[in-house]
Structures are given as C-alpha cells and as structure tokens.
DOMAR-149543 format. One record per atom (N, C-alpha, C, CB): z, x, y. Coordinates in steps of 0.001 Angstrom, whole numbers, padded with zeros to 6 digits, always signed. Glycine has a CB too. Layout:
N
ZXY ...
END
This chain:
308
-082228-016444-056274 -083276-015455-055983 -083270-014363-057047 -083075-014834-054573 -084520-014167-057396 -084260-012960-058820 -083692-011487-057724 -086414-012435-060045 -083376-010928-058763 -082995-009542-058551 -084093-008170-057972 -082483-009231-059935 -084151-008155-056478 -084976-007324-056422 -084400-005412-056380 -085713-007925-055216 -083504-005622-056184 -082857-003916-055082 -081645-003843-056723 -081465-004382-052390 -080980-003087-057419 -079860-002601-058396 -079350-001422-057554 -080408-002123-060033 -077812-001773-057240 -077506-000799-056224 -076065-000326-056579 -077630-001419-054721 -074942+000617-057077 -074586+000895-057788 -074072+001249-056486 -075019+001345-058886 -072208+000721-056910 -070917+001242-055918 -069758+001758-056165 -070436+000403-055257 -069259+002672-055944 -068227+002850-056399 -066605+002601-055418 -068554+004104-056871 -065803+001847-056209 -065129+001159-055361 -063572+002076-055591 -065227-000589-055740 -062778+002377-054472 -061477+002965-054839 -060922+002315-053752 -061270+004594-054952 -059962+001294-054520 -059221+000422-053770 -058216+000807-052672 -058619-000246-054614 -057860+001659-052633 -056862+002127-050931 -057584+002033-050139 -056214+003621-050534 -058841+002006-049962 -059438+002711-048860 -060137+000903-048814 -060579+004523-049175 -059907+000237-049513 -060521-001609-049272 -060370-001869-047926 -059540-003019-050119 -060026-001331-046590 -060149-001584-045730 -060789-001407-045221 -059708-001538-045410 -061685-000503-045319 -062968+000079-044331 -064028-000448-045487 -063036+002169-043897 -063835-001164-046796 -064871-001613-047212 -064846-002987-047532 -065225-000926-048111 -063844-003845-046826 -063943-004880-046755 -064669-006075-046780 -063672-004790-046333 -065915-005653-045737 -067263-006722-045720 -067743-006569-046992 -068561-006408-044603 -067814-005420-047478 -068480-005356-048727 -067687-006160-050270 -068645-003709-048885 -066270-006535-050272 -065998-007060-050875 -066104-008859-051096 -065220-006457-050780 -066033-009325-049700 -066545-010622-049152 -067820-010775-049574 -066515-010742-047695 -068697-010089-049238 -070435-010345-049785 -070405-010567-051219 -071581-008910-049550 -069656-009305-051429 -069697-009423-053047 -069054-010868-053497 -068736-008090-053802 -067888-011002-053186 -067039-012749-054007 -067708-013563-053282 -065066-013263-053781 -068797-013356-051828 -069443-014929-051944 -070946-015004-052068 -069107-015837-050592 -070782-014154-053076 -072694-014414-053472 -073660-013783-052814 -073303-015859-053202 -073528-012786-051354 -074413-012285-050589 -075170-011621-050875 -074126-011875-049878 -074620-010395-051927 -076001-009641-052151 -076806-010164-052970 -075922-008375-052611 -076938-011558-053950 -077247-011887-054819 -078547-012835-053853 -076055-012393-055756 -077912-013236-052970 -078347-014157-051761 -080024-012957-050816 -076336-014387-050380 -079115-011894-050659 -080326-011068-050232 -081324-010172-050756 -079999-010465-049556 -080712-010533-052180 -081926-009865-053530 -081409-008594-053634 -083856-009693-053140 -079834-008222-053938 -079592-007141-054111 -078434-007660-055622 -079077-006342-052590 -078642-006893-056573 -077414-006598-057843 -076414-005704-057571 -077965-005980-059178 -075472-005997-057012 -074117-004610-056804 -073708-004893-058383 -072326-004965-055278 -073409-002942-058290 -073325-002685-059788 -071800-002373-059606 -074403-001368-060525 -070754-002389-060171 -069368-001990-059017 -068834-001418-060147 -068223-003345-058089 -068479-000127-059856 -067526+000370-060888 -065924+001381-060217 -068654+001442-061934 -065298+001530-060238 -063835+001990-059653 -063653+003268-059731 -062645+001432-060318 -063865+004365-058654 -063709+005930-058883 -062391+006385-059047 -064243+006735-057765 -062405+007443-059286 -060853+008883-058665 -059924+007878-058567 -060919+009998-056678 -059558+007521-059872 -058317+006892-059847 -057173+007790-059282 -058010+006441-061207 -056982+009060-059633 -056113+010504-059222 -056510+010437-057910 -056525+012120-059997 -057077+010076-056917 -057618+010328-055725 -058634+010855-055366 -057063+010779-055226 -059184+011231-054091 -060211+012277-053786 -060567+013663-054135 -060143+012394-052810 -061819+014147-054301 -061342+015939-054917 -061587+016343-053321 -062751+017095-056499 -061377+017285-052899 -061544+017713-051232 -062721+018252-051052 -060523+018791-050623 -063769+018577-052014 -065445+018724-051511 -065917+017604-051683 -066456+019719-052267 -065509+016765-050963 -066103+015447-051145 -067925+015320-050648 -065060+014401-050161 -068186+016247-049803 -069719+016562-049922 -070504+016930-050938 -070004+017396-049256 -069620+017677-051720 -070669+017729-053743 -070431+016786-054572 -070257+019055-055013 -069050+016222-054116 -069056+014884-054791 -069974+013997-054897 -068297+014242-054405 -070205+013712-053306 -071084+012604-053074 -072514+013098-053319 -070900+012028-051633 -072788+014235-053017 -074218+014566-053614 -074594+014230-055011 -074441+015968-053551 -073056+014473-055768 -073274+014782-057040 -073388+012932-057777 -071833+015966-057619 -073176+012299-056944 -073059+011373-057203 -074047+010593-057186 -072332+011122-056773 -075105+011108-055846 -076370+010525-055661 -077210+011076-056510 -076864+010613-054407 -077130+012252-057044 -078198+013260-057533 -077613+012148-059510 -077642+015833-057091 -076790+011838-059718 -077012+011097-060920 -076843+009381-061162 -076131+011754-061768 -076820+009047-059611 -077337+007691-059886 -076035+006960-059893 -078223+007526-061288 -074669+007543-059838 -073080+006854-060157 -073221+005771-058941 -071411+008148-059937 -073486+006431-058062 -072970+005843-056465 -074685+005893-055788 -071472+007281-055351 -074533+004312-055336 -076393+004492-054292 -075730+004823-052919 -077751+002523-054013 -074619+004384-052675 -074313+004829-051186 -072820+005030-051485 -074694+003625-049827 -072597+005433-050135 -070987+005561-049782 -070737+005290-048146 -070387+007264-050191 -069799+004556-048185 -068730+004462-047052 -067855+005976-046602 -067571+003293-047643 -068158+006001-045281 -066914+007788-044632 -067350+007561-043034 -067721+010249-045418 -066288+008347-042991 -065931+008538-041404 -067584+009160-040949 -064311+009934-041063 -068151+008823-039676 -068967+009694-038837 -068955+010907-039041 -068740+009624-037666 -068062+011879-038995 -068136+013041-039084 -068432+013767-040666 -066985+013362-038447 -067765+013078-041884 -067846+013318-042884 -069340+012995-043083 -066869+012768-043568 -070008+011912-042719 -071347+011627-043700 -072069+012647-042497 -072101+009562-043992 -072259+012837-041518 -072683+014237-040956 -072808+015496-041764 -071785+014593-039992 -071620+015396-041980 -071138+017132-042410 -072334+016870-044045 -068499+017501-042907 -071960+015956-044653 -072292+015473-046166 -073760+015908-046151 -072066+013667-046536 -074151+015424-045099 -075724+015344-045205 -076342+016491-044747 -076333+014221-044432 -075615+017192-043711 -076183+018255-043198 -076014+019539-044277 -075545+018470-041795 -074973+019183-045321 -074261+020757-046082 -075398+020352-047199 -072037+020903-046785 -075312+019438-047663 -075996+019102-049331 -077569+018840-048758 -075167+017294-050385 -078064+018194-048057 -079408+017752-047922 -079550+016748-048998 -080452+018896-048013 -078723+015874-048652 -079174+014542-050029 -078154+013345-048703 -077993+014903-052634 -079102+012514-049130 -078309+011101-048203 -079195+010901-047083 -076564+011402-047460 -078788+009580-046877 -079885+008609-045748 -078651+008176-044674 -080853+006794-046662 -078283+008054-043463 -077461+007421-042981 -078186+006034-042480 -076807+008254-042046 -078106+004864-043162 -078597+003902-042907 -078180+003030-042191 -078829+003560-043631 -076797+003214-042016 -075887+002045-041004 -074592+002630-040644 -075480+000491-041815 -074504+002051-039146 -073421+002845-039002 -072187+001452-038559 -073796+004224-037709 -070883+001070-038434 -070395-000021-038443 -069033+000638-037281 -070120-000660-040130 -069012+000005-036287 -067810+000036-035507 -066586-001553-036348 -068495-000231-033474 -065157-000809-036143 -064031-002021-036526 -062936-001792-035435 -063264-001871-038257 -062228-002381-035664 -060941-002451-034594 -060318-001166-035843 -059797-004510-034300 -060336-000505-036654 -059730-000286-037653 -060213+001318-037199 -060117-001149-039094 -061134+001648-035778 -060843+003174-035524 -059762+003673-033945 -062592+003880-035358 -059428+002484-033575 -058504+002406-032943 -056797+002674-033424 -058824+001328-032544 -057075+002596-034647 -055270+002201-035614 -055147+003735-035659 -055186+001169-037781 -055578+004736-035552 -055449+006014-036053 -054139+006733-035146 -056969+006801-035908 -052786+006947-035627 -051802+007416-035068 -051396+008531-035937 -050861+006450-034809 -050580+009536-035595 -049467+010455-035839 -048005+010272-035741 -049651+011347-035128 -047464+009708-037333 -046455+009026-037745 -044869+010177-038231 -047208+008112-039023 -043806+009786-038065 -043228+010739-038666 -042042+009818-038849 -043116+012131-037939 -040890+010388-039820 -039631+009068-040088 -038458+009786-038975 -038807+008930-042273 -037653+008653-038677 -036644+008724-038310 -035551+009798-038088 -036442+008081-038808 -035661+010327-039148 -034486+011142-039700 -035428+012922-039637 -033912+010384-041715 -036205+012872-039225 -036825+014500-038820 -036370+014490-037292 -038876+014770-038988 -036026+013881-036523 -035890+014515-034850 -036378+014912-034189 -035406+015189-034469 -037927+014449-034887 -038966+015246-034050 -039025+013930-032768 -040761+015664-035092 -039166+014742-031786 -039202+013363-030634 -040688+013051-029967 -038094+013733-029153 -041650+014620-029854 -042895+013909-029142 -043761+015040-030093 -043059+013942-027043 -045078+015287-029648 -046113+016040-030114 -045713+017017-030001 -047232+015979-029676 -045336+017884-028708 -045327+018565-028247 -044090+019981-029480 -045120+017847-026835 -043077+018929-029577 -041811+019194-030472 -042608+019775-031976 -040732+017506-030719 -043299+018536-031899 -044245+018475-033391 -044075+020217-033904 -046407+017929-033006 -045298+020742-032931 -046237+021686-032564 -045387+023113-032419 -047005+021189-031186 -044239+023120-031546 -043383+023769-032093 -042778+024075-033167 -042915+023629-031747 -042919+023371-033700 -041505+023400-034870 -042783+024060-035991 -040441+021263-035495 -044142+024093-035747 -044934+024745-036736 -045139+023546-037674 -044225+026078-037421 -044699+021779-037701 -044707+021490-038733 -046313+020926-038798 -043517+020665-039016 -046841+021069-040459 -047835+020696-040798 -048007+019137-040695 -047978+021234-041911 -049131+018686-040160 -049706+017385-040335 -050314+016741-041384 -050434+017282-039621 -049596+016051-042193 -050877+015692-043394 -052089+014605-043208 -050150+015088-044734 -052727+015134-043542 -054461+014761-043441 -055359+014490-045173 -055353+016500-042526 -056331+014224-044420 -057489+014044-045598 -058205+014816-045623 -058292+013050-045657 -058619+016555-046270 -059259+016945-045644 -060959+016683-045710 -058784+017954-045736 -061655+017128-044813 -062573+016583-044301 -063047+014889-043998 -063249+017168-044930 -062464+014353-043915 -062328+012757-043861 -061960+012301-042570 -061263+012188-044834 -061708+011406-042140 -062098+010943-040459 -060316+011484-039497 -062495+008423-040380 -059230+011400-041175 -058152+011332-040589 -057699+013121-039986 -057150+010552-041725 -058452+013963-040559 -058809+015586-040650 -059098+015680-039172 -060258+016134-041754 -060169+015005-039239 -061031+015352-037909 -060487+014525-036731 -062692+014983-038095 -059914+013140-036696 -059156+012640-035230 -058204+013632-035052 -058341+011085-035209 -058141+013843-035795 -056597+014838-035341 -056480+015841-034809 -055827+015310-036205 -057558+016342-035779 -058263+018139-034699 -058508+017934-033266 -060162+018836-035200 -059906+016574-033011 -060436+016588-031553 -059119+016559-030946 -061479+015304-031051 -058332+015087-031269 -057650+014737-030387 -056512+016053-029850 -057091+013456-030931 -055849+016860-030909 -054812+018094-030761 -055084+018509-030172 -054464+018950-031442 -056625+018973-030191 -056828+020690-029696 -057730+020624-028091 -058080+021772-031193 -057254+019076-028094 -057187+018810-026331 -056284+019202-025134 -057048+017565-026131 -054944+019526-025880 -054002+019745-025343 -053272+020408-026241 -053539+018790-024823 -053366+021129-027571 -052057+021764-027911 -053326+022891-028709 -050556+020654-029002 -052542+024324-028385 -053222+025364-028617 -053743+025977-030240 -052425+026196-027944 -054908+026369-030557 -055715+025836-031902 -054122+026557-032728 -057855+026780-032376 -053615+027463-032707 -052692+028388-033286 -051801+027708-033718 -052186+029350-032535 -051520+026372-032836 -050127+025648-032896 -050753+024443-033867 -049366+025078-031164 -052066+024039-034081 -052224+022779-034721 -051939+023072-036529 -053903+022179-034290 -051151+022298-036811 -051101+022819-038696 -051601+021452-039499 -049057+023282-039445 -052139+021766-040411 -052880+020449-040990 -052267+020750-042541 -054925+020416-040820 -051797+019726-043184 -051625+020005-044924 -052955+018659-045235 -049395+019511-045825 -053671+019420-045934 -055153+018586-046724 -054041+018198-048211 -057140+020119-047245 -053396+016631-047707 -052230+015785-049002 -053610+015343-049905 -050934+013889-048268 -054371+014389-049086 -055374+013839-049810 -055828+012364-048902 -054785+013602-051429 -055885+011401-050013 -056410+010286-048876 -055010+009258-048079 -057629+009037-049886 -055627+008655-047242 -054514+008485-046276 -053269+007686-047305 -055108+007452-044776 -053373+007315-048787 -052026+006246-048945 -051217+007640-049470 -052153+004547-050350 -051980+008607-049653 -051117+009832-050439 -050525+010720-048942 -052422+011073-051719 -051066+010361-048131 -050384+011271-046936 -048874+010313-046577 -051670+011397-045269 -049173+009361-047029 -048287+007770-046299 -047092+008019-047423 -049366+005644-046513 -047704+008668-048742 -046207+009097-050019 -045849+010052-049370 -046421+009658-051838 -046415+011347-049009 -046091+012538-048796 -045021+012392-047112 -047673+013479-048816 -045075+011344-046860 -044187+011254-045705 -042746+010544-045795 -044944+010571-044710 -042691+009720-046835 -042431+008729-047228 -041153+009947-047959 -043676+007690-047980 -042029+010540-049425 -040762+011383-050283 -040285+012212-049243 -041226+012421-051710 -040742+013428-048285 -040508+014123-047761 -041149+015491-047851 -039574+013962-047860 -042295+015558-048933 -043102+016457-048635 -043296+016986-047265 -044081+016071-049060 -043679+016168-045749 -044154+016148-044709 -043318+015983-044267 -044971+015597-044413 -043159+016555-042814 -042631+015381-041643 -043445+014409-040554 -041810+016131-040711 -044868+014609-040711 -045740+014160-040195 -047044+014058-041139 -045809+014832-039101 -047493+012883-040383 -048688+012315-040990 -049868+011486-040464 -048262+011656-041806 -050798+011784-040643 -051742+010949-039534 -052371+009842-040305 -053029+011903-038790 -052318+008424-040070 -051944+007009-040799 -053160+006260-039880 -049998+006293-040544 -053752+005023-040810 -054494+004187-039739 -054512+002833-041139 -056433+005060-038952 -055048+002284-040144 -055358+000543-040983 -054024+000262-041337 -056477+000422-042672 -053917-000401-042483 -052828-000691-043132 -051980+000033-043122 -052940-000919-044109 -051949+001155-043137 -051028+002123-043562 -050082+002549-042885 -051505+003041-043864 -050524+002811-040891 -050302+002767-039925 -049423+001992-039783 -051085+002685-039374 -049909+000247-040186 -049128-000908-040030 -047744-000392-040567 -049748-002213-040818 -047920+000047-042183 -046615-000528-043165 -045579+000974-042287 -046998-000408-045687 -046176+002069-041594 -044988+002776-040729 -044402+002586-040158 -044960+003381-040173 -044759+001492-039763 -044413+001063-038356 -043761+000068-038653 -045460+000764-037359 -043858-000822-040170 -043056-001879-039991 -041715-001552-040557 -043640-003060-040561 -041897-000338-042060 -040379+000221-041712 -039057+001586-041267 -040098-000075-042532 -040022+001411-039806 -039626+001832-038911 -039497+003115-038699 -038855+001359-038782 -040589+003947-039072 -041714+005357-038641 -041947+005494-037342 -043260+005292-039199 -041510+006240-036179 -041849+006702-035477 -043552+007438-035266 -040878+007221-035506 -044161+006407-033904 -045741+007027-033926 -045915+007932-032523 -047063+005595-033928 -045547+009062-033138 -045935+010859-032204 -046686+010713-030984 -047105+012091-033152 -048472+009577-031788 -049456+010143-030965 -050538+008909-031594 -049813+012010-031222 -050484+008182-030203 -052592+007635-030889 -053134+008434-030839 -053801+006614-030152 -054193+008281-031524 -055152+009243-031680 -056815+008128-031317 -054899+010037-033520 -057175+008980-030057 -058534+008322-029793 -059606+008747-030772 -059037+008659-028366 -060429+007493-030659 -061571+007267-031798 -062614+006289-031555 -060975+006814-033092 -063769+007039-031481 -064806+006058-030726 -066366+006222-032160 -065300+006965-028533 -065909+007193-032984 -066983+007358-033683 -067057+006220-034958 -066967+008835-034111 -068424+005580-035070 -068076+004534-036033 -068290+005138-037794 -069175+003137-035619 -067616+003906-038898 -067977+004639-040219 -069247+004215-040599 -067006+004388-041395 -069694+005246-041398 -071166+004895-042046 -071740+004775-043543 -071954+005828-041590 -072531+004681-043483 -073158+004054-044739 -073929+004817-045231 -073836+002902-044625 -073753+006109-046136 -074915+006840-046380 -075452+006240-047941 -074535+008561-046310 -076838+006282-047899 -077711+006016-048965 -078422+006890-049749 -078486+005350-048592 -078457+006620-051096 -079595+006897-051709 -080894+006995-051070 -079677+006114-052548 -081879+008033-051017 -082813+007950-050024 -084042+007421-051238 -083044+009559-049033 -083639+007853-052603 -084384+006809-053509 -084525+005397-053524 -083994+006912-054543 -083423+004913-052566 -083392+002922-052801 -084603+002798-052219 -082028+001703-051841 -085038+003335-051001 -085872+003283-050187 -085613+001943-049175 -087090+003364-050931 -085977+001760-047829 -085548+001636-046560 -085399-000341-046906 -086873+002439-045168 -086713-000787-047696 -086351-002198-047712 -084886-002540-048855 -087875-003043-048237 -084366-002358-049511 -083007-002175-050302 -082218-001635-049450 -083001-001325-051557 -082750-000571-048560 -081082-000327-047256 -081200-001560-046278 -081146+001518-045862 -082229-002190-046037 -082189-003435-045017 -081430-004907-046021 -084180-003822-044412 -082110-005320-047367 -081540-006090-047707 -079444-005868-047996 -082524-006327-048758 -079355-004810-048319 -077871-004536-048240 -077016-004218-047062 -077663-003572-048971 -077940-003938-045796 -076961-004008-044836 -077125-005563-044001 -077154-002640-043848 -077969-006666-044607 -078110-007742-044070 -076698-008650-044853 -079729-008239-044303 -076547-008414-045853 -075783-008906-047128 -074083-008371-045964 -076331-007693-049208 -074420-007431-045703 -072736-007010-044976 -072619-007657-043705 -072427-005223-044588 -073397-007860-043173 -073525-008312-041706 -073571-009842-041713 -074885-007702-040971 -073869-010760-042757 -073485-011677-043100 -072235-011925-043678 -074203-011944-043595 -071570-011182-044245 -069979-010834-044664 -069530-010642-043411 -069618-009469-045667 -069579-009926-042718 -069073-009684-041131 -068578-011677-040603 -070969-008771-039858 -070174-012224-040382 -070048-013438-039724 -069269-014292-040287 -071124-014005-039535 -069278-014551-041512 -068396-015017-042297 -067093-014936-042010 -068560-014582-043293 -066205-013626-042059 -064918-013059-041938 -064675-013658-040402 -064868-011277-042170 -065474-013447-039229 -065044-013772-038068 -065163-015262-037238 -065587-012863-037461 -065842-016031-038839 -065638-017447-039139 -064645-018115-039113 -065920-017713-040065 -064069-017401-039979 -062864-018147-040832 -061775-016783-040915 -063483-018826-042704 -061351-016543-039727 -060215-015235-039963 -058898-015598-040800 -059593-014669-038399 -058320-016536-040814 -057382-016969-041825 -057404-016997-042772 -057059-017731-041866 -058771-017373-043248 -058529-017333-044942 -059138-015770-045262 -059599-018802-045965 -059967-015117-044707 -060117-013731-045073 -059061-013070-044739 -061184-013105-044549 -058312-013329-044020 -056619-012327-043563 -055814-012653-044939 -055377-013153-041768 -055993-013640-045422 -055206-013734-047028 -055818-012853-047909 -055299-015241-047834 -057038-013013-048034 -057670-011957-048766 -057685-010887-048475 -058655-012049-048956 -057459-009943-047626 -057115-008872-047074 -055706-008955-047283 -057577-008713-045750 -054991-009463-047250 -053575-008939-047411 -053376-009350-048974 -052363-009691-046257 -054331-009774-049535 -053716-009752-051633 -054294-008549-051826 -054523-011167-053159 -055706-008179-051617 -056192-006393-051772 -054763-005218-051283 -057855-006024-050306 -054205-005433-050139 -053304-004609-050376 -052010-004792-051516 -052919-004463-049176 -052067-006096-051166 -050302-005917-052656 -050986-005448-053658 -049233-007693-053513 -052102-005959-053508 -052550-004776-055416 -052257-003705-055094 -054375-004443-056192 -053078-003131-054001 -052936-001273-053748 -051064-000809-054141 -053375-000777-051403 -050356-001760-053316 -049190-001397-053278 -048768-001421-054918 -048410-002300-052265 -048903-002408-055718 -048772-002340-057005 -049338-001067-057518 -049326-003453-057580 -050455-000515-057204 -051105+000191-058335 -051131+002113-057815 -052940-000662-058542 -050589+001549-056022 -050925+003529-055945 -049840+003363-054822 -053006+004477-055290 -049026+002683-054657 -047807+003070-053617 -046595+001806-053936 -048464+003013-051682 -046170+002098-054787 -044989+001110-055354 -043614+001465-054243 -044540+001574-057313 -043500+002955-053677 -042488+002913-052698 -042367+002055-051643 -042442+003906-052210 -043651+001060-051616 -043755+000333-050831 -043186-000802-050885 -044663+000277-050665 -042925-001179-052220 -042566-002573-052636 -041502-003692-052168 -042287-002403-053756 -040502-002581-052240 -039283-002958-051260 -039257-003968-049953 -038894-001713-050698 -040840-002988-049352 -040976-003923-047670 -041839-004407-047781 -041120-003339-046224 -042878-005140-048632 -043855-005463-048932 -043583-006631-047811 -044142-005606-050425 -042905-007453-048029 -042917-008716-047483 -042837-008631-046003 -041851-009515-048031 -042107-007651-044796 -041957-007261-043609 -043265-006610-043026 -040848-006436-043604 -043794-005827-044020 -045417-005318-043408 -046447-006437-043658 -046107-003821-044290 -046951-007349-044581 -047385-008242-044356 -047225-009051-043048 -047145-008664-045224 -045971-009463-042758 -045938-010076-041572 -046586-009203-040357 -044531-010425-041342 -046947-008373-040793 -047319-007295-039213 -048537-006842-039812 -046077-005676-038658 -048982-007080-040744 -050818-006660-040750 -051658-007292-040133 -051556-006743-041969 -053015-007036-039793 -053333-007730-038800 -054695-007637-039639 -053062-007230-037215 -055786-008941-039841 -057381-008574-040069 -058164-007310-039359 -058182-009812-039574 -059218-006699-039602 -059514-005635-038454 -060905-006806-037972 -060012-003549-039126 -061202-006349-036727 -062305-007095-036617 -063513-006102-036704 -062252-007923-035345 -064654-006721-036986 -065913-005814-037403 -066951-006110-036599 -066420-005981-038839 -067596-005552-035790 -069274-005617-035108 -070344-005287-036490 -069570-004056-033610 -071380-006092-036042 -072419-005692-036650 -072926-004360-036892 -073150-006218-036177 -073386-004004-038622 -073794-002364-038991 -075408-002644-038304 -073748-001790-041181 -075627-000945-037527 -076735-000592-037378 -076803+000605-037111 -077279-001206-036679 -077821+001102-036737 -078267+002175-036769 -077648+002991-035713 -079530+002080-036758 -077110+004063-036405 -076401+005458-035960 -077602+005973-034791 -076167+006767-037527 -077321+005584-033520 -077770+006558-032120 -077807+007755-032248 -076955+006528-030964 -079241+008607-031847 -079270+009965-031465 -078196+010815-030640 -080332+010024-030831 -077978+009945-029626 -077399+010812-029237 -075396+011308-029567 -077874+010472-027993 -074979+010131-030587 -074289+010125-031089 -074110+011015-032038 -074256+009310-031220 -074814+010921-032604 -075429+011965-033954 -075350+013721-033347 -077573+011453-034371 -075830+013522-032302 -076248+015065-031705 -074885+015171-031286 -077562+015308-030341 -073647+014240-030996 -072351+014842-029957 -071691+014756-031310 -071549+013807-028339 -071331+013993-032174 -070642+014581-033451 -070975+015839-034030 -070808+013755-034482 -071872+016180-034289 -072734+017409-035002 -072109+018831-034139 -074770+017163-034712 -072519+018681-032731 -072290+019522-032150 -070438+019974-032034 -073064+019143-031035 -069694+018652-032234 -068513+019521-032362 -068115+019841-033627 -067440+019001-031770 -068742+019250-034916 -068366+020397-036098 -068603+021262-036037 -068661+020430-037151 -069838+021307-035378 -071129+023074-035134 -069613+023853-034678 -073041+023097-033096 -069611+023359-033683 -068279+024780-032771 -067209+024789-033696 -067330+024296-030874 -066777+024032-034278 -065635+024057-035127 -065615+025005-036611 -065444+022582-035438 -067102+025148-036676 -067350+025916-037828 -067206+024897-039479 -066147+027239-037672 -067635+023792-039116 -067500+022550-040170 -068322+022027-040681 -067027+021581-039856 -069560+022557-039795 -070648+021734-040451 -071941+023100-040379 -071055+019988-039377 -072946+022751-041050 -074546+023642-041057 -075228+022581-040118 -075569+023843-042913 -076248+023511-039656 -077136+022685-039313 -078119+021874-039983 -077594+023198-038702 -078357+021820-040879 -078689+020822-041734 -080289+020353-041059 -077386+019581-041745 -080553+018736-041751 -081562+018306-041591 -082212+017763-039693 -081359+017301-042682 -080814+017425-039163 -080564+016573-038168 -081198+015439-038328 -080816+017048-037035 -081571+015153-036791 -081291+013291-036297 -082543+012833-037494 -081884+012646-033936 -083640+013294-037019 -084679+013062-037676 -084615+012773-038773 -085341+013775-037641 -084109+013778-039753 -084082+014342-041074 -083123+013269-041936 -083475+015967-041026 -081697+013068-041625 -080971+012223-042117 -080492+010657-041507 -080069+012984-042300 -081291+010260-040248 -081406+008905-039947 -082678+008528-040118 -080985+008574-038705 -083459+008841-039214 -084507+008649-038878 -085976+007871-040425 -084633+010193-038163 -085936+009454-041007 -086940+009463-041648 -086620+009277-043579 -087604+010818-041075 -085603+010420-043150 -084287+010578-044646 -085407+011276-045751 -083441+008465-045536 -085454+012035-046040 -086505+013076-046963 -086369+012274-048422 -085859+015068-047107 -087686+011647-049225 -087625+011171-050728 -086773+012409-051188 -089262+010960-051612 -085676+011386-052079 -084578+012408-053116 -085964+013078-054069 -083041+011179-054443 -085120+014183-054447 -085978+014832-055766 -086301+014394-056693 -085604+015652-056356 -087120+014259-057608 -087151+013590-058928 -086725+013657-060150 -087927+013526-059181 
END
C-alpha cells in the first residue's frame, strides 16, 4: 500500500513497555499495512528533562515527535498547560496494576506507615504516572505534610537510585517492579491504578492518520494476545538491551528476573471518556497541577488545528 499518513516517533527504550504494541506493528509491517510511514528516531538518551509538558509541546510545535505515549494524568496536565496536543487514544494494560512502593532489605523500614515517619523521600518521576499514583494513593491515608517525593527521574533511574542508595524508597512498575522483587526488594505498598495511558497527537496529522495509527496498534494488540510466547521473548530481549544500555547493576540477576517477568496484557486503544477526563482533571485542579486548559471538548473531542 503506498504511503499515505508520515508520522514521526520518538522512541526511549526503558519505557518499551508501555510502548510495546507499537514496536510489534512496527517489526510486522502494520503501519505500512495501514498506510502509515513510522519515522523512529531515539530521544533523551540522559533521560527525561522534568517539564516534560514544553518538551512535548516543543516537540510537536517542530515536527520531532507526531505523538507521544504518558500516563492519563500527564497528557491532561500536557494539554491543558501548553494548548498543543490531541488525545486520540487512550489504552488500558495489566501494566497499571504493577505500580508498587519498593524499598531494600537492609533500610528496616517495615510498612508505609514507618515509611512516612522516618520523613523518608519517595523517588518518583516527576509529573509522570509514577508522581501521581503515589500522591492519590498516600494522601488517602497518610497526612499531605508526611508525604516526601524526590523527582530521581524516569522509573529505571528511580530503580538505580534505590539500588546505589541514594533512596530508601521508590515507586517501581512493569519490569522494574518485577526485577525488585526478584532480587529481593521489599514492596511497602500497591498502589491502585485505574487510569489508562494515552496517546497524544499532533493535531496537524489530522483525525484520519490518528485512526489509521491507532488501527496499526490494535492490530499489534491482537497479534501479541495471539501468540503470547513468542511476543514474551520479544519483550524480554527489549529489556536485556535496556539492562545493557541504562541499568548494568542489573546484570548480575538478569537471568532470575527474567524468569519472573511476565507479558503485560493489553485491551484495545480508544477513546478517552468524558467523564474520565473530567475526574482526572479535577484532581490535578485541587492539587494545584494542572490549568484549566482547553477541556473535554477542546483536547479529545474536537482538538484545535495546530498553528501554522
């Protein structure tokens, strides 16, 4: 099929877990299949910068990145602070369930509660999904004064920072979660999570290029839950790279956390619910995290033509 949609991604491999479908489409021909060219190039090798909302603006406003993958709350906040971005799809995984509060052995911290006392900081992502489970879930039960957050960066740098001893705590999910647990990290606290990640767009691709690319993932989806064995191999060689290339402390147990990773499973991407939209929004609103911005309308719905 010729090339109708040129759609430009930027890929930073730690985080290959929440963009998984998108790597499957890509090695089996899908977007090529649904008339889309992924243009793929590899960001922030150094990691995330922490305004990741001018980032990503800044990213749409020159064409680097047509969309991005982030937590619910982040492409909220993104869209409502900058006024640039489309939320075109939103994707539930087994992979917002993994979200725990990890700490090693040898700190003595025994429950949350201890945590919270002791004043010690939590490392997080800041503004990123692992920022925000942590807040709702804390400040359900432990008083705002007592919650401490260190913004390390993205979750494999919170997973070092626990690891050297920067931290004594850390809030971990997907893989990462796994490799704590497999050598033998104490987990504080699940952390509930019902909000799915999303897909914000270029509002220049315009709506038929957001349909052919979220058809291209959703066919990657069926695929993966085809054949879970041979995509669980492929999912577990994406991490030994990661481990090769941005967490070598890992290397040691490489072979013991493999045995304990698990595929995530994925539902079909669609469209981010109003009233979802309105109960995320509203608790950054109180939190003092987000503007009010475009809302439901403005950044699902209709999505305002980018500037020229």
């Amino acid at each position: 099929m010729a090339q109708a949609f040129r759609i430009s991604h930027g890929y930073y491999q730690p985080y290959f877990y929440w963009m998984f479908p998108i790597v499957v489409a890509r090695e089996e021909g899908l977007f090529e299949k649904h008339g889309v060219e992924l243009l793929v190039h590899d960001i922030v090798a150094g990691g995330q910068p922490e305004d990741k909302a001018g980032w990503y603006k800044e990213a749409l406003d020159e064409g680097s990145r047509d969309f991005y993958f982030c937590c619910a709350w982040q492409g909220i906040y993104s869209t409502c602070q900058t006024g640039r971005g489309k939320i075109g799809a939103a994707v539930k995984s087994t992979l917002i369930k993994t979200f725990a509060i990890y700490t090693r052995p040898d700190t003595g911290i025994g429950d949350i509660e201890e945590l919270a006392s002791r004043g010690s900081p939590i490392a997080v992502n800041l503004n990123a999904d692992a920022h925000y489970v942590t807040l709702k879930n804390l400040l359900e039960f432990v008083p705002e004064e007592k919650v401490k957050l260190a913004h390390i960066g993205g979750v494999e740098k919170c997973l070092e920072a626990l690891m050297t001893k920067k931290v004594d705590a850390a809030t971990l999910a997907g893989p990462y979660a796994e490799a704590a647990e497999a050598i033998g990290y104490k987990r504080l606290l699940p952390l509930s999570r019902t909000e799915p990640t999303l897909i914000v767009f270029n509002e220049a691709l315009g709506q038929p290029a957001v349909t052919a690319f979220v058809s291209a993932i959703n066919e990657a989806i069926g695929m993966i839950e085809s054949n879970r064995p041979k995509y669980s191999e492929r999912y577990k060689s994406e991490f030994r790279e990661v481990v090769e290339k941005y967490l070598p402390l890992l290397a040691p147990y490489e072979k013991q956390i493999l045995s304990k990773m698990t595929l995530p499973v994925w539902a079909g991407a669609s469209a981010l619910g109003k009233e979802e939209f309105r109960e995320i929004h509203s608790f950054l609103m109180e939190q003092g995290l987000s503007v009010k911005g475009r809302g439901y309308e403005g950044v699902v719905e209709a999505g305002p033509q980018a500037p020229s």
